[in-house]
Jmol script that loads the backbone (N, CA, C; Angstrom):
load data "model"
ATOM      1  N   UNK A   1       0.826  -1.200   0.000  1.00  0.00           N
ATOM      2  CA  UNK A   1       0.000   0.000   0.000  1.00  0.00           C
ATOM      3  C   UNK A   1       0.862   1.252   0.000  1.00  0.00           C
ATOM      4  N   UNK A   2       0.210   2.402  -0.505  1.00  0.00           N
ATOM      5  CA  UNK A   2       1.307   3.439  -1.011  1.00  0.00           C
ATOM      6  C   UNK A   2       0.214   4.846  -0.977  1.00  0.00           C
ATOM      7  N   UNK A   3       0.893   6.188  -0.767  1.00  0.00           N
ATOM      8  CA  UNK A   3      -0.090   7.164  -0.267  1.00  0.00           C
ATOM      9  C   UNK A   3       0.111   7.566  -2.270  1.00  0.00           C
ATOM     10  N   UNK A   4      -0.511   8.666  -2.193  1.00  0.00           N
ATOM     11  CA  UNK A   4      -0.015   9.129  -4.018  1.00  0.00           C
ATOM     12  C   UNK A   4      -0.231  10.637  -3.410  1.00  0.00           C
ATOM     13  N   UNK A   5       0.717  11.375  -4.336  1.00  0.00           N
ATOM     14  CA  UNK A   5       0.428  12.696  -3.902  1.00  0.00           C
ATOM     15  C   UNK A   5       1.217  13.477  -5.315  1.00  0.00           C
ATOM     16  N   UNK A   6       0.932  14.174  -5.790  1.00  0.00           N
ATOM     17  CA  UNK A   6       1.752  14.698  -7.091  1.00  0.00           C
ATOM     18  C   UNK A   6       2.507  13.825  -8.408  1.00  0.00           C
ATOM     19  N   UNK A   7       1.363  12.885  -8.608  1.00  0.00           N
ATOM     20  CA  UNK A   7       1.592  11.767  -9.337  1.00  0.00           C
ATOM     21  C   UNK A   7       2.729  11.307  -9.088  1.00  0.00           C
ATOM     22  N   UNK A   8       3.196  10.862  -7.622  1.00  0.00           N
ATOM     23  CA  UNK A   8       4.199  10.039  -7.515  1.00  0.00           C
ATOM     24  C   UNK A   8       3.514   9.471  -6.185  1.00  0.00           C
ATOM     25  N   UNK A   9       3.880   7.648  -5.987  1.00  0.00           N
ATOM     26  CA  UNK A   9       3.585   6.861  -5.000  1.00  0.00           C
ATOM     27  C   UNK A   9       4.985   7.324  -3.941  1.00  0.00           C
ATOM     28  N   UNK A  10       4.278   6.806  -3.062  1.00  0.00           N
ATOM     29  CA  UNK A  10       5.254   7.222  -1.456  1.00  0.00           C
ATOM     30  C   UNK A  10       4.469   5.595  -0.172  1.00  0.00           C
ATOM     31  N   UNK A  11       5.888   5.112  -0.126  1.00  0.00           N
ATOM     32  CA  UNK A  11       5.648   4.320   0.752  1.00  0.00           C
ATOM     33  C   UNK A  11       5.257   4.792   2.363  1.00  0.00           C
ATOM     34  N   UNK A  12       4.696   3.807   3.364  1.00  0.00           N
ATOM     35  CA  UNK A  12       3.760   4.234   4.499  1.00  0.00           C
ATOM     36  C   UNK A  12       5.468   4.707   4.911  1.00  0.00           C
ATOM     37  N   UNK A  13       5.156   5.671   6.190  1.00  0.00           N
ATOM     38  CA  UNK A  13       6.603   6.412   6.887  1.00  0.00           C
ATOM     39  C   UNK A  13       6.923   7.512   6.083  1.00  0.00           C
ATOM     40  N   UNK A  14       7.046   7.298   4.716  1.00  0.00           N
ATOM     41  CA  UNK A  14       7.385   8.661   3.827  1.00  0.00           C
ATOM     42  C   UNK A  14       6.547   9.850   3.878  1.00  0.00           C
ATOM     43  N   UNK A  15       7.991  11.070   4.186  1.00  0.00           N
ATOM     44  CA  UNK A  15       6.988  12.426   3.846  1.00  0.00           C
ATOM     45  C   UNK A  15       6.926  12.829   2.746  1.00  0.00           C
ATOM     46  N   UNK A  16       6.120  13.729   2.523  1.00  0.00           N
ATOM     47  CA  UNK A  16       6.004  15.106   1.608  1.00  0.00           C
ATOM     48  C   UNK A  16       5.550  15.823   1.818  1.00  0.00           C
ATOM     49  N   UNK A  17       5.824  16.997   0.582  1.00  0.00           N
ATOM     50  CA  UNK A  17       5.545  18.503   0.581  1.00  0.00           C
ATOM     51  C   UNK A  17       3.769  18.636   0.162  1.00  0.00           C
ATOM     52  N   UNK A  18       3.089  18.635   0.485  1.00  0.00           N
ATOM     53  CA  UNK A  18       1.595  18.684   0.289  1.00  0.00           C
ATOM     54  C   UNK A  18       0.399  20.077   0.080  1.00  0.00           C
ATOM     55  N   UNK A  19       0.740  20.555  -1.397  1.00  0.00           N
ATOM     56  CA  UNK A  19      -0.359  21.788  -1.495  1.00  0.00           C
ATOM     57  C   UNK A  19      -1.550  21.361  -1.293  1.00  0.00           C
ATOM     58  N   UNK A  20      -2.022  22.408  -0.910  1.00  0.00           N
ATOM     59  CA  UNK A  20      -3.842  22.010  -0.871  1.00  0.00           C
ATOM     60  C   UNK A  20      -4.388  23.592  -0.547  1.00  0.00           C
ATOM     61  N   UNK A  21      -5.088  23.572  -1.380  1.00  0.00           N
ATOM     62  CA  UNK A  21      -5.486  25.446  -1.700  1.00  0.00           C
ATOM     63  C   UNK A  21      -4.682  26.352  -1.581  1.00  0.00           C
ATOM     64  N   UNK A  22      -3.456  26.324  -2.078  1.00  0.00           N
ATOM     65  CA  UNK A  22      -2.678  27.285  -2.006  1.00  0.00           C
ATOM     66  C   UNK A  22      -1.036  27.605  -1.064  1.00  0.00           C
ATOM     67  N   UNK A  23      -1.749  26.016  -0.006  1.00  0.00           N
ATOM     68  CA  UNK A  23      -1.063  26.356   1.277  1.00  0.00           C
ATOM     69  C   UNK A  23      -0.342  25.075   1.481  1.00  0.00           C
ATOM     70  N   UNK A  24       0.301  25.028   1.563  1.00  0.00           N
ATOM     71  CA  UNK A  24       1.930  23.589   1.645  1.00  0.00           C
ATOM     72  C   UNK A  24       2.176  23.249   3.315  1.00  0.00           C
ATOM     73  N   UNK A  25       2.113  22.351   3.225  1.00  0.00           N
ATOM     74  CA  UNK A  25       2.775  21.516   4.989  1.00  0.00           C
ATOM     75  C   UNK A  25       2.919  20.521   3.783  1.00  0.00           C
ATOM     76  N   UNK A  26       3.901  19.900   5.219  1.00  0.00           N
ATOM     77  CA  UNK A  26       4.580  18.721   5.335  1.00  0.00           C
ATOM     78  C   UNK A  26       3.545  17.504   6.157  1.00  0.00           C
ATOM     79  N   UNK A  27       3.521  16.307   5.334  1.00  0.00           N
ATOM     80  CA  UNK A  27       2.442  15.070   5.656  1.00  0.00           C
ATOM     81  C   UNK A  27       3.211  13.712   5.572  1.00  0.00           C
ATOM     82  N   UNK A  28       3.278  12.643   6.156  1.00  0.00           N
ATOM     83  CA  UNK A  28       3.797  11.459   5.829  1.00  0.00           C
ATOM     84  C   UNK A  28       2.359  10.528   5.832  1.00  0.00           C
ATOM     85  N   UNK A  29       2.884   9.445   5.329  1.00  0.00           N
ATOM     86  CA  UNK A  29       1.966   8.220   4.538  1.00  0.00           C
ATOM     87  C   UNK A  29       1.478   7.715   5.850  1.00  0.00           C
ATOM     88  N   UNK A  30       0.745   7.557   6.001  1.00  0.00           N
ATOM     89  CA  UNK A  30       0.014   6.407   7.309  1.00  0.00           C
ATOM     90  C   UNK A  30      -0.800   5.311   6.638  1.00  0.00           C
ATOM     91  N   UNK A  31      -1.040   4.468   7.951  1.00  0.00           N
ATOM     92  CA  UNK A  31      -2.054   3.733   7.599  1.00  0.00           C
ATOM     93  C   UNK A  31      -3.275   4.113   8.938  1.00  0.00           C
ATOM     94  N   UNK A  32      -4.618   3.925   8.124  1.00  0.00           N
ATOM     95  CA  UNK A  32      -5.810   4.257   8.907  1.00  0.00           C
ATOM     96  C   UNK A  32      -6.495   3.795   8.742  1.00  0.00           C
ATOM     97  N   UNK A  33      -7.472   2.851   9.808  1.00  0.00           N
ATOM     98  CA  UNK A  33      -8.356   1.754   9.359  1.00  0.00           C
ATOM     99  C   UNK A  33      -8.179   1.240   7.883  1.00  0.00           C
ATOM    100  N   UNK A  34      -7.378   0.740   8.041  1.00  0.00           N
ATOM    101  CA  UNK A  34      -6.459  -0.179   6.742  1.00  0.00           C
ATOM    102  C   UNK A  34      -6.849   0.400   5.358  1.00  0.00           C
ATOM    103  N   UNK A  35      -6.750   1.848   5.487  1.00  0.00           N
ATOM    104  CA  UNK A  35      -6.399   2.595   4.088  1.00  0.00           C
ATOM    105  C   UNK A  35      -5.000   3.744   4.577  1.00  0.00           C
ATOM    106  N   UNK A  36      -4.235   3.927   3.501  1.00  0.00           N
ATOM    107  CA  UNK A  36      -3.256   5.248   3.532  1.00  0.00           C
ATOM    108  C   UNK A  36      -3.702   6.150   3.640  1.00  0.00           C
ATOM    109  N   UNK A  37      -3.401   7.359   3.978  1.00  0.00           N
ATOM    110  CA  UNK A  37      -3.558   8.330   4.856  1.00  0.00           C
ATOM    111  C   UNK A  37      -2.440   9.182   4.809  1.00  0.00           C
ATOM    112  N   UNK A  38      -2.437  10.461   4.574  1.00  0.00           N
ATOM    113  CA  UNK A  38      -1.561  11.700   4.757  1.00  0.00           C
ATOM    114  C   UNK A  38      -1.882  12.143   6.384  1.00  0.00           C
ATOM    115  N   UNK A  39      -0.447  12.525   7.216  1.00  0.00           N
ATOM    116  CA  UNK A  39      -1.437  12.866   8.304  1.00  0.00           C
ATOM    117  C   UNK A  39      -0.723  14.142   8.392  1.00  0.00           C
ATOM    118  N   UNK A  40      -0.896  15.302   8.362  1.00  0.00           N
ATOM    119  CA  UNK A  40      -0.554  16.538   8.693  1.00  0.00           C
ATOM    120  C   UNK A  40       0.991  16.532   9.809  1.00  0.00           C
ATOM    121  N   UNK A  41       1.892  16.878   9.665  1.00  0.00           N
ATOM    122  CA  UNK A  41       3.124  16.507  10.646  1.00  0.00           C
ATOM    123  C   UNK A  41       3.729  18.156  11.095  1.00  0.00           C
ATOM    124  N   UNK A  42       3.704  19.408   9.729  1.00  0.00           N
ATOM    125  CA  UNK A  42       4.472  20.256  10.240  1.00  0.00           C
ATOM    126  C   UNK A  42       3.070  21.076   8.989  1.00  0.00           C
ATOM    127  N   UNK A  43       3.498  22.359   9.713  1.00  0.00           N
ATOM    128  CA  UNK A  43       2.393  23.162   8.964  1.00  0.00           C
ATOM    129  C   UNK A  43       2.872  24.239   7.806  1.00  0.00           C
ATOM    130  N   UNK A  44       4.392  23.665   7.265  1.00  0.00           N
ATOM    131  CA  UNK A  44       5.319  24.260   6.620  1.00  0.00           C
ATOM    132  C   UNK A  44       5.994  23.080   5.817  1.00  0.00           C
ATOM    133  N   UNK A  45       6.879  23.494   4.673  1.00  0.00           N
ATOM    134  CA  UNK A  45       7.587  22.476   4.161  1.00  0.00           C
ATOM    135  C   UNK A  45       9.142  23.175   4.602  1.00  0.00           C
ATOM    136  N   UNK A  46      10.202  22.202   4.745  1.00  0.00           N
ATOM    137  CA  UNK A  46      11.381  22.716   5.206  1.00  0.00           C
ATOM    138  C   UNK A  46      11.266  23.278   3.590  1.00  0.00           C
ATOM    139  N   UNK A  47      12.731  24.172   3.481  1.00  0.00           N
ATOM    140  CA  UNK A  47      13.370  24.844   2.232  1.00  0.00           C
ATOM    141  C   UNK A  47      14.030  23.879   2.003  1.00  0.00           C
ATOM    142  N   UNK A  48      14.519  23.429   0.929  1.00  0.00           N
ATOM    143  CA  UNK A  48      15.253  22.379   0.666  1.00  0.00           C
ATOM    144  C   UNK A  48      16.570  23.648  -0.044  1.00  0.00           C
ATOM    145  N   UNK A  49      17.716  22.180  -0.267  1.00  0.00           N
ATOM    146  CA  UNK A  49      18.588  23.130  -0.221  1.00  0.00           C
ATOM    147  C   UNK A  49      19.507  22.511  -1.476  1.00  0.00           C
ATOM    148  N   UNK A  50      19.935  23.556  -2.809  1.00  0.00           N
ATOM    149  CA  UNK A  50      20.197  22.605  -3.555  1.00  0.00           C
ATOM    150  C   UNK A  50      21.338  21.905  -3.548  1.00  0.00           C
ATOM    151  N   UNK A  51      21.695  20.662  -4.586  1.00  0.00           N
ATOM    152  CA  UNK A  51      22.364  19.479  -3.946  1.00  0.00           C
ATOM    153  C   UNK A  51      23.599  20.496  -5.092  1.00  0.00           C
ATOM    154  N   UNK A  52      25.100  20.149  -4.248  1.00  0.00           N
ATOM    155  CA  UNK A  52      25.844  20.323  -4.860  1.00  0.00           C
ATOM    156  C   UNK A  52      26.482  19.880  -6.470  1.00  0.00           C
ATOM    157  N   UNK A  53      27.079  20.993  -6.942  1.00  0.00           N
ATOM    158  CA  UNK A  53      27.408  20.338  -8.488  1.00  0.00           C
ATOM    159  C   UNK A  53      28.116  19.375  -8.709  1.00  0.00           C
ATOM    160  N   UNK A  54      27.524  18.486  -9.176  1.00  0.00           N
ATOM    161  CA  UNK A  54      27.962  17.337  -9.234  1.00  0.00           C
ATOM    162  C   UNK A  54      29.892  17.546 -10.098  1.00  0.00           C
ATOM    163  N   UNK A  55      30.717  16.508  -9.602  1.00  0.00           N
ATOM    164  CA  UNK A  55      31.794  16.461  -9.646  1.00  0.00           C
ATOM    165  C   UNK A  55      32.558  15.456 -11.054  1.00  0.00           C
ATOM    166  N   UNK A  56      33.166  15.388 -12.044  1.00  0.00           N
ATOM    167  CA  UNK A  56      33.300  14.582 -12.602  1.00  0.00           C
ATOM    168  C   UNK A  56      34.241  13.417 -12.052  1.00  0.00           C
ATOM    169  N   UNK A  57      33.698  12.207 -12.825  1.00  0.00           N
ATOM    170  CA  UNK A  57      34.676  11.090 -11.997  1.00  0.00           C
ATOM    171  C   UNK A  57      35.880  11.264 -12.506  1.00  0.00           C
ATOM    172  N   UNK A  58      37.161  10.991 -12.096  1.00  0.00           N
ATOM    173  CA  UNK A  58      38.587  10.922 -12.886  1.00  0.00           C
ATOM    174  C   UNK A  58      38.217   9.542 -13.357  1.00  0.00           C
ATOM    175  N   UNK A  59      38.910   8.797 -14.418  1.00  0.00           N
ATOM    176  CA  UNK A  59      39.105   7.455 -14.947  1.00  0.00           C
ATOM    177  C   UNK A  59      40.645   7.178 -15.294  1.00  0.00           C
ATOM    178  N   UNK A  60      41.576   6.959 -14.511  1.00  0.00           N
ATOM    179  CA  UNK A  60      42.823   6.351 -14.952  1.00  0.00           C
ATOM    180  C   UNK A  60      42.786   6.662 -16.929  1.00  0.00           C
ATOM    181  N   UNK A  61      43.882   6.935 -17.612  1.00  0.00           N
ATOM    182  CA  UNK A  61      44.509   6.587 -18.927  1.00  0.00           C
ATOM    183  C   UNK A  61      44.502   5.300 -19.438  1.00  0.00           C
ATOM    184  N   UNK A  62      44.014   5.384 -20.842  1.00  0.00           N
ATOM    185  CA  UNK A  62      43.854   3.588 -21.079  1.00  0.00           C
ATOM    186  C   UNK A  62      45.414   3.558 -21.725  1.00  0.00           C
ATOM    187  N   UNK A  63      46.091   2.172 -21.049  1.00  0.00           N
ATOM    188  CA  UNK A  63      47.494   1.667 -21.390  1.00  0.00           C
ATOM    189  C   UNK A  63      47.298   2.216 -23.177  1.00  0.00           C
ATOM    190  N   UNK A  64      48.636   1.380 -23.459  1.00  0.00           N
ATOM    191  CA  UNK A  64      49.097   1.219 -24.879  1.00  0.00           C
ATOM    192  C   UNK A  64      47.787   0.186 -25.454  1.00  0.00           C
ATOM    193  N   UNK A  65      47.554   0.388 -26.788  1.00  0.00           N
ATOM    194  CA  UNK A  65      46.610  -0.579 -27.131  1.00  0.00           C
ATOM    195  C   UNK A  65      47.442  -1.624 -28.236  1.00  0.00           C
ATOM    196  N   UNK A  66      47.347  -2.687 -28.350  1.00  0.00           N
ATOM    197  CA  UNK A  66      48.115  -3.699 -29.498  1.00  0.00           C
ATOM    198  C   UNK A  66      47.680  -3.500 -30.657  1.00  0.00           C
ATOM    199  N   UNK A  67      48.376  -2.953 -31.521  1.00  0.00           N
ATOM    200  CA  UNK A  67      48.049  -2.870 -33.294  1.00  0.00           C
ATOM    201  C   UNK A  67      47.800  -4.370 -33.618  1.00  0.00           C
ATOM    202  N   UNK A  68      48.509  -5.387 -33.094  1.00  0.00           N
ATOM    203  CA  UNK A  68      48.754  -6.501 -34.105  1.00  0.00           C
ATOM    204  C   UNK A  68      48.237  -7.777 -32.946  1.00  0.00           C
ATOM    205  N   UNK A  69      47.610  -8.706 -33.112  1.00  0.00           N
ATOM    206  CA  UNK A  69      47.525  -9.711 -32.351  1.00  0.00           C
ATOM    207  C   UNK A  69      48.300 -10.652 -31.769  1.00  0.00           C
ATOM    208  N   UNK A  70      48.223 -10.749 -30.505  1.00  0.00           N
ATOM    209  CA  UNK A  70      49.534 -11.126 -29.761  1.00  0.00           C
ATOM    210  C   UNK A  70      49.144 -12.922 -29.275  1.00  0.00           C
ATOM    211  N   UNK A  71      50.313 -13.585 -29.848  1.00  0.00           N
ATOM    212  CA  UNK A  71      49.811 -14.889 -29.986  1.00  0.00           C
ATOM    213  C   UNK A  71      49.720 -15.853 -27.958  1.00  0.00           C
ATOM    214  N   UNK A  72      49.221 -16.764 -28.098  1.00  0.00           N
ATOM    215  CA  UNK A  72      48.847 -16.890 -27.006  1.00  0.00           C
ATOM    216  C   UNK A  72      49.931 -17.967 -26.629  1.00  0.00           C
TER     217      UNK A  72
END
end "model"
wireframe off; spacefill off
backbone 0.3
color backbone group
């Protein structure tokens, strides 16, 4: 079972950011008489904060490559 909220599923324990007329809190997934359930938790959404720029990986130099096939 899974809450839905901004066309995305959210397992029970999970929060989110939840508009509803205009006005945003924070809600996690419950269960309630065995249906899911948003239950109101904070009456605000934190600011989120953006994720740093991502870094490129280094990859080592590829060796010498063999022109000619090297017998076994």
């Amino acid at each position: 079972p899974a809450c839905l909220a901004n066309g995305t599923s959210f397992q029970i324990g999970q929060v989110a950011c939840l508009t509803l007329s205009g006005r945003s809190h924070l809600a996690r997934c419950d269960m309630v008489l065995n249906n899911t359930s948003w239950t109101r938790i904070r009456d605000d959404c934190p600011k989120t904060k953006l994720a740093p720029p991502a870094t490129p990986i280094s990859t080592p130099e590829s060796g010498p490559v063999p022109t000619k096939p090297t017998e076994n």
